[in-house]
Structures are given as C-alpha cells and as structure tokens.
KEDREN-643338 format. One record per residue (C-alpha): residue number from 0; residue in one letter; y, z, x. Coordinates in Angstrom, 3 decimals, padded with zeros to 6 digits. Example, Ala and Ser with C-alpha at 12.3 -4.5 7.8 and 13.67 -1.06 7.14 Angstrom:
2
+-----+---+----------+----------+----------+
!   k ! r !        v !        w !        u !
+-----+---+----------+----------+----------+
!   0 ! A ! -004.500 !  007.800 !  012.300 !
!   1 ! S ! -001.060 !  007.140 !  013.670 !
+-----+---+----------+----------+----------+
This chain:
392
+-----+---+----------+----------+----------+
!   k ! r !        v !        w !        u !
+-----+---+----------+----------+----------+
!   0 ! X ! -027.078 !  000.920 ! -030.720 !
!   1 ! X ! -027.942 ! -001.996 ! -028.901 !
!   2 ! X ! -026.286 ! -004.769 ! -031.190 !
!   3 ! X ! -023.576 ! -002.715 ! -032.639 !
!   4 ! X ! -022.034 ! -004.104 ! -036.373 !
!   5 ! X ! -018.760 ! -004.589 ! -034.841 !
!   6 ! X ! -017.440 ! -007.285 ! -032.811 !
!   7 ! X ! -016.644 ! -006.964 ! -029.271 !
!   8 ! X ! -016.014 ! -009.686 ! -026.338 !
!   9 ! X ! -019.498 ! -009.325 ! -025.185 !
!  10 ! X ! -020.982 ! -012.591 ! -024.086 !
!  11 ! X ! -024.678 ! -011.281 ! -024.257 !
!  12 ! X ! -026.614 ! -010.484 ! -026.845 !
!  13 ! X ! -026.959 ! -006.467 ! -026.129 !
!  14 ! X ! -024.607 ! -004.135 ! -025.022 !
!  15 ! X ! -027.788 ! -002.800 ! -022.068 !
!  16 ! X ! -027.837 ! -006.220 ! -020.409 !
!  17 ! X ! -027.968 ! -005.325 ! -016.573 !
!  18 ! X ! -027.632 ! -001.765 ! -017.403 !
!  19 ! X ! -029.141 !  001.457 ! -018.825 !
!  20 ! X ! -030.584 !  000.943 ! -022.531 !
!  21 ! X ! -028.244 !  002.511 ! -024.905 !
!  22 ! X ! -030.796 !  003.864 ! -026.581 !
!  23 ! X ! -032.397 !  005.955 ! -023.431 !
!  24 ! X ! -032.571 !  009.407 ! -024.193 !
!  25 ! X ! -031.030 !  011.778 ! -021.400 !
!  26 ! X ! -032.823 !  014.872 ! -020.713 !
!  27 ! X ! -030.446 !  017.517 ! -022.416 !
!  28 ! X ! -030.957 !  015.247 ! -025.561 !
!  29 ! X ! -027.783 !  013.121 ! -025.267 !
!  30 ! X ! -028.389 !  009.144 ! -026.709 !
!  31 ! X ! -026.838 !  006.523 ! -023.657 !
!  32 ! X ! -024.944 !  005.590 ! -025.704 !
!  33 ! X ! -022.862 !  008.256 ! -026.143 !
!  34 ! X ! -022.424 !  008.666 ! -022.601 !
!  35 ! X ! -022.450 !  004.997 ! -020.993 !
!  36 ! X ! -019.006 !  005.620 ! -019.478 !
!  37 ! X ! -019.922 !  008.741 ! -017.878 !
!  38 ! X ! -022.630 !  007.514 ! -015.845 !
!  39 ! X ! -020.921 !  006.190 ! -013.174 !
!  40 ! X ! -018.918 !  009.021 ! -012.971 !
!  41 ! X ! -021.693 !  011.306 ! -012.599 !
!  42 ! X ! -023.214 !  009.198 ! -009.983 !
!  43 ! X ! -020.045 !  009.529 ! -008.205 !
!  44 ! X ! -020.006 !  013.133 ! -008.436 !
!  45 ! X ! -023.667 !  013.464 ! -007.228 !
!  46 ! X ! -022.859 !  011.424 ! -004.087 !
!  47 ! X ! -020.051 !  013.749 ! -003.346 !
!  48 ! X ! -021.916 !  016.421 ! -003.289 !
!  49 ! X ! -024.365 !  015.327 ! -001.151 !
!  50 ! X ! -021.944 !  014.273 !  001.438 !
!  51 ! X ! -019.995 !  017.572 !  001.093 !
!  52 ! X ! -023.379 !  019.260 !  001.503 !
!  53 ! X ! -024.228 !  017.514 !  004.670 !
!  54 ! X ! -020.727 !  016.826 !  006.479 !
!  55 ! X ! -019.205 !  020.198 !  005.016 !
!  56 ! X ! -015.914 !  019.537 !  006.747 !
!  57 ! X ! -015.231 !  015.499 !  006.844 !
!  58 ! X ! -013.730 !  013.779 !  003.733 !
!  59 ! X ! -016.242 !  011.342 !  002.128 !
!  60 ! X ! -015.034 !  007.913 !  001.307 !
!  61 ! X ! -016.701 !  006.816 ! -001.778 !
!  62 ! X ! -016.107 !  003.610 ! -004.006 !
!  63 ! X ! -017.325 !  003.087 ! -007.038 !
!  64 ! X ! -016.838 ! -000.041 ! -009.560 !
!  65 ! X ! -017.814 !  002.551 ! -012.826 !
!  66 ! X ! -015.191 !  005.255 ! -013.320 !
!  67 ! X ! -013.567 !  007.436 ! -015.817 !
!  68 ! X ! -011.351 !  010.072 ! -016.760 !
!  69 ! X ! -011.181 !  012.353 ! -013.517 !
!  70 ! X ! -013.345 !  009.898 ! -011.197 !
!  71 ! X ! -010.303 !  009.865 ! -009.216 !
!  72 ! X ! -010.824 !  013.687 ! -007.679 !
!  73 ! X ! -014.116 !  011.973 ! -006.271 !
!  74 ! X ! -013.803 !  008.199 ! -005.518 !
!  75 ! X ! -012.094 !  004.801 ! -004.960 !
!  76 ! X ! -012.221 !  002.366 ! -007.124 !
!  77 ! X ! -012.345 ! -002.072 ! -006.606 !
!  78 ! X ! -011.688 ! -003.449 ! -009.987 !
!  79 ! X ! -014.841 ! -005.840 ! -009.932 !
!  80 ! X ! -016.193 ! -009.071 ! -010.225 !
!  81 ! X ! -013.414 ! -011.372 ! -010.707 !
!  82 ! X ! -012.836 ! -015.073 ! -010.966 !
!  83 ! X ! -011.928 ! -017.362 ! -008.218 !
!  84 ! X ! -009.003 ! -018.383 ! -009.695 !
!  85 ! X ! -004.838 ! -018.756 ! -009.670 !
!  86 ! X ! -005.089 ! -016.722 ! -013.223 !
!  87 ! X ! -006.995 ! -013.860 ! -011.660 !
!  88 ! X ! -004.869 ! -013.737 ! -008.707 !
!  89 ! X ! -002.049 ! -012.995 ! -010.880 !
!  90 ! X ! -003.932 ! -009.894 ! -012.999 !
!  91 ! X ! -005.123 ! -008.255 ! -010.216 !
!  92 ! X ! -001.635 ! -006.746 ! -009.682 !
!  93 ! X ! -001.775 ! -005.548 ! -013.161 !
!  94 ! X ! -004.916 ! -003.895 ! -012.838 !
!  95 ! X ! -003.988 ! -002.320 ! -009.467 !
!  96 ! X ! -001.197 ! -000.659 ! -011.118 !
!  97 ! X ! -003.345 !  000.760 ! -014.017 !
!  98 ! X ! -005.468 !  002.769 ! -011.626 !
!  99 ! X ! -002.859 !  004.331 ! -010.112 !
! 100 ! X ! -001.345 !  004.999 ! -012.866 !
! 101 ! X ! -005.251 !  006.429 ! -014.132 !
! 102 ! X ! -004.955 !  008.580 ! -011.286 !
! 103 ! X ! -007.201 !  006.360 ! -008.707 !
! 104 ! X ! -004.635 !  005.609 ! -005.912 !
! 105 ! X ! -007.022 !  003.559 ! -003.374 !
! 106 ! X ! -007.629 !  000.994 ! -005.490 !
! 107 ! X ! -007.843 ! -002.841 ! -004.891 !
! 108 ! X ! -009.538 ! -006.153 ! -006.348 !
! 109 ! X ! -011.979 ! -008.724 ! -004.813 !
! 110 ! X ! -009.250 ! -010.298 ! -002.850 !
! 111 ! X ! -009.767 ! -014.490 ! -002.968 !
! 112 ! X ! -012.196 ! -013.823 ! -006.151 !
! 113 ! X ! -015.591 ! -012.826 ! -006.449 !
! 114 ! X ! -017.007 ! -015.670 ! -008.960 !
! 115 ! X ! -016.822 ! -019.083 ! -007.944 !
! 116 ! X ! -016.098 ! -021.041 ! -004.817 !
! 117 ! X ! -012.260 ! -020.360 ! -003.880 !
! 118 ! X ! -010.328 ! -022.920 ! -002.267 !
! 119 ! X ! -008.031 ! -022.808 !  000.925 !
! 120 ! X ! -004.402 ! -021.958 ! -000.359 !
! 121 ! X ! -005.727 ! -019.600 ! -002.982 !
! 122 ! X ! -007.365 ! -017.719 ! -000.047 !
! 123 ! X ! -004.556 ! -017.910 !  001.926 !
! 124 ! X ! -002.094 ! -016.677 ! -001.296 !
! 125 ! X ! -005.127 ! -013.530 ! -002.192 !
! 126 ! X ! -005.167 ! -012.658 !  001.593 !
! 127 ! X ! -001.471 ! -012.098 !  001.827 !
! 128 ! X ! -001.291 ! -010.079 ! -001.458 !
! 129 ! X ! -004.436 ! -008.398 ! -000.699 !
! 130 ! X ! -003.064 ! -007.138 !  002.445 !
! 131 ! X ! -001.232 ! -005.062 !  000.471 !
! 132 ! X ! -003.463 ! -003.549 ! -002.057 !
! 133 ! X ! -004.727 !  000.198 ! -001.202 !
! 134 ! X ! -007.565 ! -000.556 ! -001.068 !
! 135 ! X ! -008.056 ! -004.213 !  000.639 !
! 136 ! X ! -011.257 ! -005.891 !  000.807 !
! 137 ! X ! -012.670 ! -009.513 !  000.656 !
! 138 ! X ! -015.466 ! -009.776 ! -001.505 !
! 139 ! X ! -017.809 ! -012.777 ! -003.291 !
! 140 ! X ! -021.319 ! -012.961 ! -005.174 !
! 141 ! X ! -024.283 ! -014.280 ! -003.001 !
! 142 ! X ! -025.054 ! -017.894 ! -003.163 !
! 143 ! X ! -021.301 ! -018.979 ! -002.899 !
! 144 ! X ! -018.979 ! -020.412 ! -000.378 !
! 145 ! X ! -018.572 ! -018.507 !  002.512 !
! 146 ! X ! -014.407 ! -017.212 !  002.449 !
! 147 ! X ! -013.776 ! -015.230 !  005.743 !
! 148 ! X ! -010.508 ! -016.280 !  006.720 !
! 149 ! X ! -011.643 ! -017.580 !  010.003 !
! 150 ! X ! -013.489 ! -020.721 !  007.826 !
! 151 ! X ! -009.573 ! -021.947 !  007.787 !
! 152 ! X ! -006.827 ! -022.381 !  009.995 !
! 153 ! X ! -003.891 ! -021.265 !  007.479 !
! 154 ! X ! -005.834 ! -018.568 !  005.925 !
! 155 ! X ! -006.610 ! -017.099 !  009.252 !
! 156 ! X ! -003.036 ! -017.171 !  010.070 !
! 157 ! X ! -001.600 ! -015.888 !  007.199 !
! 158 ! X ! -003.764 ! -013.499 !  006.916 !
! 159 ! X ! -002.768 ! -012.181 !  010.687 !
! 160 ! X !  000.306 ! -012.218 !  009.439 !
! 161 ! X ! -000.132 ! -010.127 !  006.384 !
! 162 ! X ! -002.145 ! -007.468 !  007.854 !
! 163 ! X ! -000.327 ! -007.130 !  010.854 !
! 164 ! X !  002.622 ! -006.000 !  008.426 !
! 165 ! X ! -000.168 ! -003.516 !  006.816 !
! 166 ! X ! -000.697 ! -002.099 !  010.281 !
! 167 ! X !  002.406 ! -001.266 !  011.221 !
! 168 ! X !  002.608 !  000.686 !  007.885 !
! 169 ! X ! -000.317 !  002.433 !  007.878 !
! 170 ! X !  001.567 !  006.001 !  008.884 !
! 171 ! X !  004.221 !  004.870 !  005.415 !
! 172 ! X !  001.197 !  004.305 !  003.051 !
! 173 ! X ! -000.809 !  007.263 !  004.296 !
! 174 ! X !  002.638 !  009.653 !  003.526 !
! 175 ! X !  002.442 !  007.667 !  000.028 !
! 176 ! X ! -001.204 !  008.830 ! -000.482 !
! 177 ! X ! -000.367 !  012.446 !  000.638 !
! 178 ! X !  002.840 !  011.809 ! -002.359 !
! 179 ! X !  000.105 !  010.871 ! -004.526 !
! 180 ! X ! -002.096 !  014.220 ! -003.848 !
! 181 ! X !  000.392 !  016.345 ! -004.378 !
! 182 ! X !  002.791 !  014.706 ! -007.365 !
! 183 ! X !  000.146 !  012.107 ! -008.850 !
! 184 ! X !  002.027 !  009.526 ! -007.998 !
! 185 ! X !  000.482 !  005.826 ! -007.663 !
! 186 ! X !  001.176 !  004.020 ! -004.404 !
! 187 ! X !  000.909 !  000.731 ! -005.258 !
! 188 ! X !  004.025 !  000.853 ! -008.222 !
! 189 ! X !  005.405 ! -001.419 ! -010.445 !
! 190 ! X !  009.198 ! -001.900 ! -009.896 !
! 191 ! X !  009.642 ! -000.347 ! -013.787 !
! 192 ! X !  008.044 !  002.819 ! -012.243 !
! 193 ! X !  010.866 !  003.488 ! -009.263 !
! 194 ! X !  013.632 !  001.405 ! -011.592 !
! 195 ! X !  012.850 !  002.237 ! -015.465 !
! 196 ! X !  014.550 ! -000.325 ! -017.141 !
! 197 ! X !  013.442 ! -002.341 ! -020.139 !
! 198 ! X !  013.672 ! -005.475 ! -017.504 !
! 199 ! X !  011.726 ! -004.532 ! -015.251 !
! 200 ! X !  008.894 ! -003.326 ! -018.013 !
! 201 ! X !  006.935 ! -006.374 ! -017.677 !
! 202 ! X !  007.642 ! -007.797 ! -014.181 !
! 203 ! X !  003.472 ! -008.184 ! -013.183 !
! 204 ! X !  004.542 ! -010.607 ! -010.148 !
! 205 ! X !  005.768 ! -008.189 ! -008.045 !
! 206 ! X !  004.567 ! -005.176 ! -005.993 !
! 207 ! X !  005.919 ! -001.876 ! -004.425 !
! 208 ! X !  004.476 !  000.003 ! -002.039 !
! 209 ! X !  005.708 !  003.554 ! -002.158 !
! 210 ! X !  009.309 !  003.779 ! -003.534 !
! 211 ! X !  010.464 !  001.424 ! -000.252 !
! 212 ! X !  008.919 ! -001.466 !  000.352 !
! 213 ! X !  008.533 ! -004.679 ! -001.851 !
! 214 ! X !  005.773 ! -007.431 ! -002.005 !
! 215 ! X !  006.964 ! -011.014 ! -003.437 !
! 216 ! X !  003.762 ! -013.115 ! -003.459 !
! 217 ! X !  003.375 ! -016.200 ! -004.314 !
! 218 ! X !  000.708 ! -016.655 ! -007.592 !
! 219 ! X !  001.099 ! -020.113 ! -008.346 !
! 220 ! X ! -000.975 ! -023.381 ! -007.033 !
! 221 ! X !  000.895 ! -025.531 ! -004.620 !
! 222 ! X !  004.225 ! -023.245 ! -004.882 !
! 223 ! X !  006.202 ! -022.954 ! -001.609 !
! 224 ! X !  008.624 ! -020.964 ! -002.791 !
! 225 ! X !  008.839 ! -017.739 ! -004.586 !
! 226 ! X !  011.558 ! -016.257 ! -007.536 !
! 227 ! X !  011.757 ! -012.338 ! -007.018 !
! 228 ! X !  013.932 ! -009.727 ! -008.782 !
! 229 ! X !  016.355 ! -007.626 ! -007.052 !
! 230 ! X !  016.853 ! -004.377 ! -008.702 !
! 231 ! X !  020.724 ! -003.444 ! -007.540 !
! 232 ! X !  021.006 ! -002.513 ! -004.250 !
! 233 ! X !  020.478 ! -003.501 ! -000.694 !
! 234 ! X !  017.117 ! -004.903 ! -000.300 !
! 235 ! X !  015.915 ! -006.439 !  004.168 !
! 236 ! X !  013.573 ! -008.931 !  005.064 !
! 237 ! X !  010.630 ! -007.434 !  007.117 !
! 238 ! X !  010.914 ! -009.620 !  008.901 !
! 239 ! X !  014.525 ! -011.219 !  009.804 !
! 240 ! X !  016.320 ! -008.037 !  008.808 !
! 241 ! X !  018.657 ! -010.182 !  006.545 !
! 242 ! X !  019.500 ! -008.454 !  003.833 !
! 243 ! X !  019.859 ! -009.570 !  000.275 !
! 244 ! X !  022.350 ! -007.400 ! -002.409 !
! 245 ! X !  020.619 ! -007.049 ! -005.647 !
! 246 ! X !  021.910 ! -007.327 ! -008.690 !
! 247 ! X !  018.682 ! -006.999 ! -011.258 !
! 248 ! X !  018.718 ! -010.981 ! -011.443 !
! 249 ! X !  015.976 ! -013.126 ! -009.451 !
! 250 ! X !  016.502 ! -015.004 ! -006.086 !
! 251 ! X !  014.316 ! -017.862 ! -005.069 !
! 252 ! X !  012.831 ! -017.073 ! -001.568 !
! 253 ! X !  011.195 ! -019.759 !  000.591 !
! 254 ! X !  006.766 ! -018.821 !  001.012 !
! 255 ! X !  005.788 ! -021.207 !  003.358 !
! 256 ! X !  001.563 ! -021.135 !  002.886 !
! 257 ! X !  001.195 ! -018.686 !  006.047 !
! 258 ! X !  003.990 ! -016.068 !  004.673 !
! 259 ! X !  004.557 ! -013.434 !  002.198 !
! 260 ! X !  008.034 ! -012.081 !  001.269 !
! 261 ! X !  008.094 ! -008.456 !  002.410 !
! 262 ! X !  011.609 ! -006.234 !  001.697 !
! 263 ! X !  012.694 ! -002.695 !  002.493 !
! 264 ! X !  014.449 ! -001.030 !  000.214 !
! 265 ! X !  018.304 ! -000.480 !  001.287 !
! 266 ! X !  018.578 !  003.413 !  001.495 !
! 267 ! X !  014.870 !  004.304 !  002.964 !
! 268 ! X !  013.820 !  005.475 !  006.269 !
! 269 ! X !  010.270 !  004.065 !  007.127 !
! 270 ! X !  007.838 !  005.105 !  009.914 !
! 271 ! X !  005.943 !  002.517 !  011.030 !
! 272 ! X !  003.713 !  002.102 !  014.911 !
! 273 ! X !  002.491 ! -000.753 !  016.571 !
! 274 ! X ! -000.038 ! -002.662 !  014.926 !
! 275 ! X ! -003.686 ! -002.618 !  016.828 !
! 276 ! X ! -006.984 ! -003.770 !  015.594 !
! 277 ! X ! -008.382 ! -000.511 !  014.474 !
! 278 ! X ! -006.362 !  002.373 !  012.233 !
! 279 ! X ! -007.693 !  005.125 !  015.148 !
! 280 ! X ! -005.851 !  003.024 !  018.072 !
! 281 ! X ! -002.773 !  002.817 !  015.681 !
! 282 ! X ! -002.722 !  006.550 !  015.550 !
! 283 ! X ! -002.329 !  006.965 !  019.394 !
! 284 ! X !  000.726 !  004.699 !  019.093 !
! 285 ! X !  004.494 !  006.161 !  018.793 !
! 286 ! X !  006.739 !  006.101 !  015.922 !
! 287 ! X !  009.561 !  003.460 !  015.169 !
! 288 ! X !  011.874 !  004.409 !  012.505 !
! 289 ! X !  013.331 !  001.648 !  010.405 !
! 290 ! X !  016.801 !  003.194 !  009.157 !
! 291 ! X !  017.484 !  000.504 !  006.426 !
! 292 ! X !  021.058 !  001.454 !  005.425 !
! 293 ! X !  021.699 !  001.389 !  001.704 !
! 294 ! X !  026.146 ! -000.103 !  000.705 !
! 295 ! X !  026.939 !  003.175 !  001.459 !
! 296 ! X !  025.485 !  003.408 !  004.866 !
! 297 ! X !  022.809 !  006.599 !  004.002 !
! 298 ! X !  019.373 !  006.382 !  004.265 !
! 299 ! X !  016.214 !  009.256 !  003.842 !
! 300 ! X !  012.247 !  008.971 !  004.291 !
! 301 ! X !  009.719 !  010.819 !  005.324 !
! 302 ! X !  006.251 !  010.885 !  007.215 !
! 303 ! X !  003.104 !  013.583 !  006.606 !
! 304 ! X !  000.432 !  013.970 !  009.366 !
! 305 ! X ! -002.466 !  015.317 !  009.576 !
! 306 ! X ! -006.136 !  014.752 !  011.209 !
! 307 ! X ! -007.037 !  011.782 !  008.583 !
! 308 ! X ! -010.578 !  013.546 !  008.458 !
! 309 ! X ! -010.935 !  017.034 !  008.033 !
! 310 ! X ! -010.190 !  019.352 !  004.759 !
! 311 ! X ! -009.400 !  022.238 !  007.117 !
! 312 ! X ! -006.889 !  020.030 !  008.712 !
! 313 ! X ! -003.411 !  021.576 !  010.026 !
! 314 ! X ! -000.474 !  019.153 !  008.608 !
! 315 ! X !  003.027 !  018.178 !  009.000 !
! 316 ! X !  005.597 !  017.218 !  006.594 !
! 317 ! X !  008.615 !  015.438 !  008.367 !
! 318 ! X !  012.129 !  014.625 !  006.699 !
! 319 ! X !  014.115 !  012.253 !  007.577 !
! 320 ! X !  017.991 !  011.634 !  006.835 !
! 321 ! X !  020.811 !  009.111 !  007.839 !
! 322 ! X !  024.522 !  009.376 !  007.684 !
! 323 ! X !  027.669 !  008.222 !  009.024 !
! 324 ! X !  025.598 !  007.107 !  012.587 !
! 325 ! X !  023.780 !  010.044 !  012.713 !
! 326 ! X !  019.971 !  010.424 !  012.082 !
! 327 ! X !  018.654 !  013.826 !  011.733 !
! 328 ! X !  014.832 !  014.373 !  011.999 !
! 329 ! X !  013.944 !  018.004 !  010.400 !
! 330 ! X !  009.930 !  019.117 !  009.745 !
! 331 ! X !  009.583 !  020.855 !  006.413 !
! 332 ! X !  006.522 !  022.723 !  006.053 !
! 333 ! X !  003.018 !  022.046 !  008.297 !
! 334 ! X !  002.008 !  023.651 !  011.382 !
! 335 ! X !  000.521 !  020.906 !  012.801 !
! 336 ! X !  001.373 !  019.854 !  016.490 !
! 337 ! X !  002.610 !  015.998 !  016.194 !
! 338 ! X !  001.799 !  014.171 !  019.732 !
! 339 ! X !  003.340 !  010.850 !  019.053 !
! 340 ! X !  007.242 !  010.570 !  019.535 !
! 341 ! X !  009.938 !  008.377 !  018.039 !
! 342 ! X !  010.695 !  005.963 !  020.764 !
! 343 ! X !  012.575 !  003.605 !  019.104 !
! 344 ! X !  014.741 !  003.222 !  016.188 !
! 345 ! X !  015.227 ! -000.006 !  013.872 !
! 346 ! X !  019.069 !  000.339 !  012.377 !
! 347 ! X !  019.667 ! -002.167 !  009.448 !
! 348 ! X !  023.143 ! -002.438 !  007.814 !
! 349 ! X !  024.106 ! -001.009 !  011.122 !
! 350 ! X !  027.563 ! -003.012 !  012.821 !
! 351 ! X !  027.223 ! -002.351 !  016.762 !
! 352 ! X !  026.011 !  000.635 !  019.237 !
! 353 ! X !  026.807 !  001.350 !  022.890 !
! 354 ! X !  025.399 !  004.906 !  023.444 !
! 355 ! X !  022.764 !  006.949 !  021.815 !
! 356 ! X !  022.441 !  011.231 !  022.215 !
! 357 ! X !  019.851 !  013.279 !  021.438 !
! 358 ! X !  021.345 !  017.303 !  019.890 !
! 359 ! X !  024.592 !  016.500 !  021.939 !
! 360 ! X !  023.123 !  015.184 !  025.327 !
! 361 ! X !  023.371 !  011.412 !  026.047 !
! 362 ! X !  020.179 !  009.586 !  026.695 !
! 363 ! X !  019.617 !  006.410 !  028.889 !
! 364 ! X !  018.085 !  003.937 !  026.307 !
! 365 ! X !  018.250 !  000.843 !  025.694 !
! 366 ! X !  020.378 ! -001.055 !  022.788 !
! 367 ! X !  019.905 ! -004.331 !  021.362 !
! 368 ! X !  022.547 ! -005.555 !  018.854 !
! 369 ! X !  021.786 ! -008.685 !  016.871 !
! 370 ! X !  023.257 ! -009.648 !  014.002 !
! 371 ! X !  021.078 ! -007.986 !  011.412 !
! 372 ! X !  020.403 ! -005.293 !  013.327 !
! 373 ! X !  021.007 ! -002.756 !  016.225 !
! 374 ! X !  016.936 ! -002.184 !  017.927 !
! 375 ! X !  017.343 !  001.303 !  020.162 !
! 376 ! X !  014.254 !  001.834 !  022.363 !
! 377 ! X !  013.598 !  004.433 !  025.016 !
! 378 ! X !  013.931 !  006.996 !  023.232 !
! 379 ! X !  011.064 !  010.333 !  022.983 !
! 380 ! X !  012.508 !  012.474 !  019.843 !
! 381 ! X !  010.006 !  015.177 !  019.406 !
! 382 ! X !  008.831 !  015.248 !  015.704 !
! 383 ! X !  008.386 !  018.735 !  015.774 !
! 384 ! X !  011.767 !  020.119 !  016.394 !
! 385 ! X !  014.804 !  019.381 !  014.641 !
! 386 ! X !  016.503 !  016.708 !  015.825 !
! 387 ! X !  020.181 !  015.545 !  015.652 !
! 388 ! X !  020.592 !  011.508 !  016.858 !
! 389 ! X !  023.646 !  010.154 !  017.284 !
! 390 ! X !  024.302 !  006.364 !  017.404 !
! 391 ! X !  028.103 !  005.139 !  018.512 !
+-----+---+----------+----------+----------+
C-alpha cells in the first residue's frame, strides 16, 4: 500500500510522501488507504461544524485544496500548487470549469503560478484572467519572488483594470452563484455549456461568466493580440460598447499588455454598481442596468439579493425584460426590502432617446446618446415594485 504494483505519475517513491501513511489504521478499522480521498473532505466537514456551532447564523467561508464528491455543500476549492508558467496559465481555465461542473462553484487557481519565479507579462496576463475566476486569489510558495502587482507598473495597471470590471459585477456573479444553488449550475462556463455545439466542445481559451458575459484572455508569451470565437449573435465590448455580430468563426481582437477583452452577450440585461475598494461599500451603491440589445432589439436578466451573510436571510428575486423601448422591471418571489435603486440605464443596440417615463409619468433625466450607446441617468426605479420604463 505504500508502493503500489501499478504505475502511476508519482514522482516520489511512496504514495504517503507529505501526507498520512496509507497504511494508518483509522479508528473504526478502515486502512488510509482506502479512504485517502475522503480525508480532506472530512476535515472540511469538521470545520463546518464548528463554525456552524459557534456563529449559528453567519455562512462560513471555507477553502480547501482536498475535496471530493459532495465537498461542494461545505467548501471552496483553489486548484493548487501550480507552475509559473504560460502552459499553466492556459489549464487553469480548464480546471476552473471542472469544478463547477463537480459541483464547487467558487473555485479559482493560484493566479500568476505558485512554483517558480513568474515574470512581468505573465503576471500581468494571470491577473487579468484571474480577475475573473470565482474565486480570485494570488498565491506563491515561500522562498520565491515576491508577485504583488504593485512590484510592476503594467501589472498594477492591468490588474486595476481587470478588477475594476469584477467590481462592477459583483451584484451579476452573486445572482450566478444564487443560479448555481438552486439549478447546479457552474458560474464560470465554458462557451459549449450555454452554446452546445461540437465547435465549441473544446474551446479551453475562453471564459463565460454566467450565460452573459465573455472573457478573451490572452495565454500566449509576447501576444498583443487575441483570436476569440463568436458564437452567432450580437456580442459588446465592456468597454467601448461596439458591438461585434457573431457568426461561430473567430475574430482577432487587439490585448494591449494592460487589457483584457470583456463582451456582453447581445440579448442580456446585466446589473452591475459602481466599483469601490471593498464588496460591503459596493453594496451601498445603486444599480445600473446594461440593456445589451440582441438583432432583434429584446433583451432579459435578472438580479437576486439578499443579506450576503445570514442563512435566515429574507431575499429577492428580480426579473428583468426589454422590448420595443420599453424595459419592464418585475420581482418574482422574495420578501426582501431592496434599498438600492436603478439610477441609470446602459442601452446598447439602442439608435437615439429624447424622453424617458417611469409607469406612464415622464421623468426629468438625463440622456446621453453616443454612437454605441444611449447612457440614461437620473433615474430612482424602485426594485421592489413593478416597473414599466419607457425610452423614446
């Protein structure tokens, strides 16, 4: 039991190295061996119940490097110790989408490696696609190079960039998590998952978040430039609005070192706030809606709320819908009292707007028409009410 006659990529000698002999004998009888992969599990379920025990009503967060069947009812997960490298970059999208897909939603890798020294634009690249992992988290072993992002310029930048983007989802991805409680669905998705299509079966290079939003990254030393796949449809730059039709076929996007390609999918409605430096002083920020048209001008989302702490919490399940210049905001199940407001609107695929009412009465807002989009602020729609928006 400790050098087993078969062969297995083990670079040590014995399968205990750094760990529980296999041949320890548990107290109910059971060999180690038997059980190795259950360990960690049980560890995780022992911590749990401690913290359940002692903070009856606040939700523990728990992560945990050993897990199995189930360990997602109990913990998060980081995929462990990675390599410092371009290859491992690349893989840790992969193995992202496995643990959802295991049932572990808040899931993430060592972002800019874990083993070796990693360099500046590797840093830079990890930072950007880690901003977008569930669970995101710089990580190394002791004794190597220090890889804040503040050690460079670029990295620190990009990285700004990146998570400010997370930020100002934070109220999208939590909705996702709440999908993921309820349906078991993953939030971090491969594009096969929301489009199943033999082509899109092994596209590894590419990330959605949810069912609307899409992460390009660059995974390739010294690459400025990025080819992404556009299932059909209307797809809008985070950050430009400029909106590319897709037509299953890859477009080659510029990814200057600071920038990631971000793109909402045509036909979503996502709820986003202003970006702070904590996720508590994001909460106490209002709601923008980005209404991201899809060819035939419709568009629906949604947005649960609750405490973000308590299991006794009161909740709130908001839909969202878009047609022919109308928005309509409706709650669908959740007593919860929602304090922030929609006070501005994002319209994309949208040609022009003078006024704005709110269930039939004109409001005095502002309107900002550019050429990508039509930005409506001033607005205080009441989240828990139906609402009927009209934009003309």
């Amino acid at each position: 039991m400790l050098v087993p006659p078969y062969a297995i990529n083990n670079h040590e000698l014995e399968l205990s190295d750094k760990t529980v002999e296999t041949t320890a004998i548990h107290a109910t009888g059971v060999t180690e061996y038997h059980v190795h992969n259950l360990y960690g599990h049980m560890e995780s379920r022992a911590t749990r119940d401690f913290l359940l025990a002692y903070r009856r009503n606040q939700r523990p967060f728990i992560l945990s490097r050993s897990t199995f069947a189930g360990s997602g009812a109990l913990v998060s997960h980081w995929t462990g110790d990675n390599m410092a490298s371009w290859a491992d970059l690349h893989v840790s999208i992969a193995s992202v989408f496995d643990f959802g897909i295991f049932g572990i939603p808040m899931v993430g890798a060592d972002i800019c490696g874990f083993y070796g020294n990693t360099t500046e634009e590797l840093c830079a690249r990890w930072m950007e696609l880690g901003a977008f992992y569930p669970f995101s988290r710089s990580h190394n072993a002791k004794g190597l190079a220090p890889q804040e992002p503040y050690r460079w310029a670029s990295v620190a930048k990009a990285t700004r960039r990146a998570l400010r983007v997370r930020y100002a989802l934070l109220a999208y991805m939590y909705s996702a998590y709440q999908d993921s409680v309820e349906h078991g669905w993953p939030v971090a998705r491969p594009l096969v998952f929301e489009f199943p299509s033999s082509q899109f079966a092994s596209n590894d290079k590419q990330m959605l978040i949810g069912s609307s939003i899409l992460v390009s990254p660059v995974l390739t030393q010294g690459a400025r430039s990025v080819d992404a796949v556009f299932p059909t449809g209307r797809w809008y730059d985070w950050y430009t609005h400029a909106h590319i039709n897709g037509h299953n076929a890859n477009v080659t996007l510029d990814a200057p070192l600071e920038h990631i390609n971000v793109h909402i999918r045509g036909g979503s409605i996502v709820p986003t706030q202003r970006p702070e430096m904590t996720t508590r002083q994001v909460r106490q920020n209002d709601y923008e809606l980005v209404v991201a048209t899809s060819a035939n001008g419709t568009a629906t989302g949604q947005l649960y709320v609750d405490d973000g702490e308590s299991f006794d919490t009161q909740h709130k399940w908001i839909d969202f819908s878009y047609d022919a210049r109308v928005l309509y905001v409706a709650p669908r199940s959740g007593t919860m009292h929602v304090e922030r407001a929609v006070t501005s609107l994002v319209l994309l695929g949208v040609v022009g707007a003078h006024t704005v009412s709110v269930n039939g009465v004109r409001v005095d807002c502002s309107t900002v028409v550019t050429p990508n989009s039509v930005v409506v602020t001033g607005l205080n729609i009441d989240l828990n009410t139906k609402s009927r928006i009209v934009v003309s």
